[in-house]
MIBAFI-129930 format. One record per residue (C-alpha): x, y, z; residue in one letter. Coordinates in steps of 0.001 Angstrom, whole numbers, padded with zeros to 6 digits, always signed. Layout:
BEGIN
XYZA...
***
This chain:
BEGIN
-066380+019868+046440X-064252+019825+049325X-062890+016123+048822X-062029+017188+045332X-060300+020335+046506X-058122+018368+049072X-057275+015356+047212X-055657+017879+044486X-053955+019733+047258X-052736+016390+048686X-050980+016006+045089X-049390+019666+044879X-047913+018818+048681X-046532+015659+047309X-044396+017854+044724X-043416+019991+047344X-042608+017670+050258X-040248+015841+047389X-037899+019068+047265X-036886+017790+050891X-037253+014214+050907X-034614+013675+047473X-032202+015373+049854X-032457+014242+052983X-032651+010651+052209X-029675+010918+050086X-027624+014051+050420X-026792+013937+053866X-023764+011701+053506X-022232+013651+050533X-022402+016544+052859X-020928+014645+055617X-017988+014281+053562X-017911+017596+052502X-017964+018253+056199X-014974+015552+056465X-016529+013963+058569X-014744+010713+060189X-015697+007255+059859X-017246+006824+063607X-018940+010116+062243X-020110+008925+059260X-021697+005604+061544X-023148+007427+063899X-025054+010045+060964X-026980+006425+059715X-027025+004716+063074X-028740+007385+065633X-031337+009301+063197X-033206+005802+062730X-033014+005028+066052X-034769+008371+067055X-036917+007977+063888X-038737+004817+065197X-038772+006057+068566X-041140+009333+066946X-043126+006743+065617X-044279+005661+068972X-044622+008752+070412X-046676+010000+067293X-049314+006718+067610X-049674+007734+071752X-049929+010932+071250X-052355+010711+068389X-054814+009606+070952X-054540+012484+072593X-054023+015747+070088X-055563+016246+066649X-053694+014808+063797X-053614+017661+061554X-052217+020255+063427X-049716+017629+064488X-048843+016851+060839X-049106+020758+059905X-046619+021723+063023X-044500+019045+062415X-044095+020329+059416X-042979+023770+059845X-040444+022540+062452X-039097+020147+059696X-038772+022878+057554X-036831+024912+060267X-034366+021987+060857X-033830+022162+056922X-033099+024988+056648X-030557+025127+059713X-029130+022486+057547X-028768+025682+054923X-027060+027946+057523X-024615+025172+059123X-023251+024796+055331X-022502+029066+055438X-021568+029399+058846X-019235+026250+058840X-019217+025871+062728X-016787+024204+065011X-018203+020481+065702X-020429+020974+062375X-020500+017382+062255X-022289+017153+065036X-024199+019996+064521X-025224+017697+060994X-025858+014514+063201X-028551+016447+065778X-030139+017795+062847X-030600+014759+061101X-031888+013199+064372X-034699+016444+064276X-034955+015883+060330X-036451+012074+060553X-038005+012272+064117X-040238+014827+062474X-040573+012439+058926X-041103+009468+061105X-043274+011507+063966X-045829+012790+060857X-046178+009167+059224X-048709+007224+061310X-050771+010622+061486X-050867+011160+057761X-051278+007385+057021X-054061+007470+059133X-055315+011002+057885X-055405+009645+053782X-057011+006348+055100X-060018+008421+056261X-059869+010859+053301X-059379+009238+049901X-062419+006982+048758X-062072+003252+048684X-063284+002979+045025X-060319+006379+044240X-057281+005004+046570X-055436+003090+044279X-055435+005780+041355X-054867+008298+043675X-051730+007040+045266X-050254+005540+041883X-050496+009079+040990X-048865+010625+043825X-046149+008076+043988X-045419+009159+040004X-045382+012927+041004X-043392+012424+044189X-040715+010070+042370X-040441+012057+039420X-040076+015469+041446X-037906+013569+043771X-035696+012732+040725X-035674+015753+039052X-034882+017318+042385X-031944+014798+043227X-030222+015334+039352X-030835+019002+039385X-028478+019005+042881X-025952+017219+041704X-025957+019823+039342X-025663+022363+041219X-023517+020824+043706X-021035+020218+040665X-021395+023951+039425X-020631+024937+043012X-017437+022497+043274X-016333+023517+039992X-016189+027525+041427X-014495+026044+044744X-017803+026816+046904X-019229+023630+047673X-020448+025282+050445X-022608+027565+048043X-024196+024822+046809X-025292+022715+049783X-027029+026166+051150X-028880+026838+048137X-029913+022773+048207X-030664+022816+051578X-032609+026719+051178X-034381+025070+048314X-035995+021825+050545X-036498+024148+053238X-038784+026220+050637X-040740+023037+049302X-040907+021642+053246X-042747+024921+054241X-044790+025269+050833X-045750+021428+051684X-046700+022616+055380X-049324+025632+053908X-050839+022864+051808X-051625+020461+054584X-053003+022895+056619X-055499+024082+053509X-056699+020389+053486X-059564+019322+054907X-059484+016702+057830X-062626+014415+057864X-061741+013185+061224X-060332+016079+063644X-060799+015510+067131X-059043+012357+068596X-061314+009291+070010X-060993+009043+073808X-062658+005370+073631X-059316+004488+071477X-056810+005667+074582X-056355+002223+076036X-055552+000676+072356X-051913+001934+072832X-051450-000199+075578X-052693-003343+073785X-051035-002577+070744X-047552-002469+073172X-049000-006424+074861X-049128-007383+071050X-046132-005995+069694X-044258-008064+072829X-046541-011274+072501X-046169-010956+068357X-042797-012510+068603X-044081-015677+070212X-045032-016657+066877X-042120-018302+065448X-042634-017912+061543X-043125-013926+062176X-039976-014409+064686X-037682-015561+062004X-038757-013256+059697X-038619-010579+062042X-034605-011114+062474X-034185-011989+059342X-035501-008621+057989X-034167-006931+060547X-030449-008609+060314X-030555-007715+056614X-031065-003905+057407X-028438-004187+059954X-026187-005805+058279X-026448-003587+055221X-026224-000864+057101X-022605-001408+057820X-022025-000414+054579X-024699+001629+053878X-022701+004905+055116X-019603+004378+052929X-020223+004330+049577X-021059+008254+049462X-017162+008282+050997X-016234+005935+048229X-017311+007577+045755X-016808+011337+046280X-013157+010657+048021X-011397+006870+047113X-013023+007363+042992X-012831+011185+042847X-016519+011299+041884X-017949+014654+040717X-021448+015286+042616X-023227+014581+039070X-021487+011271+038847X-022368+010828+042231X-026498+012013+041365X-026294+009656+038369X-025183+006649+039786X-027931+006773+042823X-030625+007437+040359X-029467+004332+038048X-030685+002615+041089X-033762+004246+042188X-035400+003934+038670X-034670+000550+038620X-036061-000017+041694X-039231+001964+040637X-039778+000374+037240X-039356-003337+038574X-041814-002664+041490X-044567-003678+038879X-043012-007149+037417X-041661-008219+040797X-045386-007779+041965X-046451-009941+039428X-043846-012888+039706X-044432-013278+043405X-048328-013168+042850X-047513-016165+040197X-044683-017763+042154X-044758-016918+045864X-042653-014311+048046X-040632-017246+049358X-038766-017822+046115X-038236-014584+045573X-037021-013265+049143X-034400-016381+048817X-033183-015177+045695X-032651-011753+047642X-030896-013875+050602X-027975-015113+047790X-027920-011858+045552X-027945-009025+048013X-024620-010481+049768X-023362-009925+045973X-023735-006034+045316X-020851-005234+047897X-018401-007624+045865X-019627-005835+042656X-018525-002580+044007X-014991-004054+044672X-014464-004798+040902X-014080-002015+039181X-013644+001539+039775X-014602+002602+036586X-018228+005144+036419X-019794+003182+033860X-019906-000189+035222X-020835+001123+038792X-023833+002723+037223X-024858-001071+035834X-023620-002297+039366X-026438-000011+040893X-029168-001304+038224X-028137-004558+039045X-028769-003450+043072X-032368-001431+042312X-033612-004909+040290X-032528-007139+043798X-033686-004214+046206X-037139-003685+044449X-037729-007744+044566X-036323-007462+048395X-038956-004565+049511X-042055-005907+047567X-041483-010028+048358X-040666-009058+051949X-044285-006455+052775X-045668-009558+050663X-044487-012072+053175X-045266-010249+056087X-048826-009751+055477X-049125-013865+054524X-047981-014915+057802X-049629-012703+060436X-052185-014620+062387X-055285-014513+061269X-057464-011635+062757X-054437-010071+063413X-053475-006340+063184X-051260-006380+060477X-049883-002423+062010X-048773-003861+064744X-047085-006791+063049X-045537-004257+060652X-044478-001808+063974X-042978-004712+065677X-040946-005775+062355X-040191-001439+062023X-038687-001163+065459X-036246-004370+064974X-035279-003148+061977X-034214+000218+063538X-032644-001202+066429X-030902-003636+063726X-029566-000291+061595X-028425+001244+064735X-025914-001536+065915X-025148-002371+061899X-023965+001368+061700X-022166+002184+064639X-020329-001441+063765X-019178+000148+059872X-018106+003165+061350X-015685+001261+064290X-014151-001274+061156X-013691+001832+058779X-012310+003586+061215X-009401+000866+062030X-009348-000165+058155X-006446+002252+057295X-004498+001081+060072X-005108-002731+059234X-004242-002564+055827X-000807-000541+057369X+000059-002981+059772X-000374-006157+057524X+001569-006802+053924X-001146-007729+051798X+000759-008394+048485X+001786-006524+045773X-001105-008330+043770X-003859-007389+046171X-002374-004285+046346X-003439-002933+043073X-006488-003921+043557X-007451-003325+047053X-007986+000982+046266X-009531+002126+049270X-009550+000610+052769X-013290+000483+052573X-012990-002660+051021X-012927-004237+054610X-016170-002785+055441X-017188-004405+051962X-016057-007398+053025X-017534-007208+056159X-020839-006741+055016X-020745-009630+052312X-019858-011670+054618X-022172-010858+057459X-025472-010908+054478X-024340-013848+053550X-024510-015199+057079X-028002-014165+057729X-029216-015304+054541X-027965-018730+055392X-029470-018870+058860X-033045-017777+057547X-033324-020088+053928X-034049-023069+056007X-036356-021474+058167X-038009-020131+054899X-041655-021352+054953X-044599-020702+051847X-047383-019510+054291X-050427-020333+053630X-051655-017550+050882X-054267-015797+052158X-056698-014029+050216X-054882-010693+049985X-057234-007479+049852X-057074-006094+046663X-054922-003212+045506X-058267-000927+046328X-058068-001934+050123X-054410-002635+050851X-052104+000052+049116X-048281+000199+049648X-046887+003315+048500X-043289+004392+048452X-042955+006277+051165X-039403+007257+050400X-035621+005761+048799X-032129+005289+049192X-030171+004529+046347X-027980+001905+048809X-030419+000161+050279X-033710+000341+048441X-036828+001989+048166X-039032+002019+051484X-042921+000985+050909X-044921+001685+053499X-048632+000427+053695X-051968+002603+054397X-054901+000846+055007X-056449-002958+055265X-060121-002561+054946X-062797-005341+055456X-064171-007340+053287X-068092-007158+052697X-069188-010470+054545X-071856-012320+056105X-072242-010957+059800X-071316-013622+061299X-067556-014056+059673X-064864-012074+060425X-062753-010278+057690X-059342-010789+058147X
***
């Protein structure tokens, strides 16, 4: 009775908890601009949140040995909620520095996301039945991305009623009160759950430590190496860019905040309905073929956005980007789990790979924000042409260009090193689930993985 009870509470929080998530993922830059905020600004609201957001992660897995895990997730929580809605007041109060006011609270907002994950990863693995976890978290990734959606559309919406008054402001408090709402609602629900597993296990304390030895001695292995920086050099690289096209939009092409909704949710249903045929094409074909068709399509999408203006084609631009990103997230969790050693922890392996990519994001971003911030003096100091002229629009186009041109350069570095692993006999979807943890309509939905169970064999052979 009480696993039934909790597993349809776990659902109703995943409704709730995507109220916040479809904004803070991907309103946070619109309201950066709103803020007007600079381009270092703009660099450092990407760059320093992921930093602190992988740091949480560590701190959540010590601590974890130590505490509870559901009053950590349930207090958590609450305190996200608070920083959401402080997001609420600093868009009425409009306070000197609110910039920075916006770039400490998105530090709190995904320390907290990032602090609850390896808790509540571990907390479902315990709770949801073997035989149920596949069902179960199909359906919760349908109810989070369609409430996530709904959410996202319905804020543009209001965001454009707001604009159209002249009180943005309005609108980005009553966003922000609304996330704040589902955040807290999502809180109450977790802490009506039950917790199969509450006390911590003292004879687990010294794992942390080995878990740090492997995550060092992980990168000896060269295979997991290059795809370490390779994965990692993508997300940096990308993240350049990653920053500017909410400025592009909403100030070079005069984007309404619906046009702005629309054209990141062209790419996140893409992304979500190609999840299923990129899974079967690398099953059929390998993750190799497919991540090198990423390497020479991803350095693409930035040109894409340089060749056209017009609303229409830049919503096809971002289908075309959801189709590449989807076969880029799937091929590359794929990939990862083929080439770990065998008898490996495959968390570790995907902690190692998390913190490179963070560090990666961090340097990509504060790099984007120091080119757009010299762009409009470049393009001022140097006669481009009158040709160029009319079509160079926005002096973003250098961070564009800066970004093809770096993706490009990682993706030739890494085909070569590109090796088919040996395919290991994957779990099945019933023992190794990726869920989408959460999405950005620039650079992709994230899939996160829960549990790797054993395999039923003789006692004398290991299960990988």
């Amino acid at each position: 009775m009480w696993l039934r009870r909790t597993l349809g509470l776990s659902q109703k929080e995943a409704v709730a908890s995507a109220t916040m998530t479809a904004t803070g993922d991907n309103f946070f830059n619109a309201f950066a601009v709103y803020l007007q905020a600079s381009a270092l600004q703009m660099g450092w609201l990407t760059a320093i949140p992921q930093l602190f957001g992988a740091l949480s992660q560590i701190l959540s897995a010590w601590l974890g040995n130590y505490l509870p895990r559901k009053p950590m997730v349930v207090i958590t929580a609450m305190l996200q909620a608070l920083v959401v809605s402080a997001l609420a007041l600093l868009a009425i109060l409009h306070p000197q520095n609110s910039v920075n006011w916006l770039i400490a609270l998105a530090v709190l907002y995904f320390a907290c996301t990032n602090f609850i994950q390896p808790q509540w990863r571990a907390w479902m693995g315990s709770l949801v039945p073997q035989r149920r976890r596949g069902a179960f978290f199909a359906a919760r990734t349908r109810l989070t991305m369609i409430a996530s959606l709904i959410v996202f559309a319905g804020g543009g919406v209001l965001l454009n009623f707001s604009a159209s008054l002249s009180v943005v402001w309005v609108g980005f408090a009553l966003l922000f009160s609304i996330a704040a709402i589902g955040r807290t609602l999502s809180a109450r629900l977790l802490h009506l759950m039950h917790d199969p597993d509450p006390r911590p296990h003292p004879e687990r304390r010294n794992g942390f430590r080995q878990s740090m030895s492997q995550l060092y001695s992980s990168l000896h292995d060269k295979t997991f190496r290059d795809y370490s920086f390779f994965v990692a050099g993508m997300q940096g690289v990308v993240a350049i860019s990653a920053p500017f096209f909410a400025v592009y939009m909403l100030s070079d092409l005069g984007f309404s905040y619906l046009q702005y909704s629309l054209n990141a949710i062209a790419s996140i249903v893409t992304q979500f309905l190609t999840l299923g045929f990129w899974g079967r094409f690398t099953d059929k074909y390998g993750n190799r073929i497919v991540m090198q068709f990423c390497c020479f399509t991803i350095p693409l999408i930035p040109v894409l956005w340089m060749l056209s203006p017009d609303f229409y084609y830049l919503l096809v631009v971002q289908m075309v980007s959801g189709f590449v990103w989807s076969a880029f997230s799937l091929s590359t969790a794929n990939y990862l789990y083929d080439i770990r050693p065998h008898r490996s922890d495959f968390a570790v392996y995907a902690a190692t790979q998390s913190a490179l990519g963070a560090l990666a994001v961090f340097v990509g971003a504060i790099g984007g924000g120091l080119i757009a911030a010299v762009a409009p003096d470049v393009f001022a100091r140097f006669d481009i042409g009158t040709g160029l002229e009319s079509w160079i629009i926005s002096p973003l186009f250098l961070v564009f260009a800066a970004t093809t041109m770096l993706r490009l350069a990682v993706a030739l570095w890494f085909v070569p090193r590109a090796r088919e692993p040996r395919i290991r006999r994957r779990p099945g979807v019933l023992q190794l689930i990726y869920r989408i943890s959460r999405f950005n309509a620039i650079t992709g939905v994230s899939l996160d993985w829960l549990s790797v169970t054993r395999k039923s064999r003789p006692k004398d052979q290991d299960a990988e």
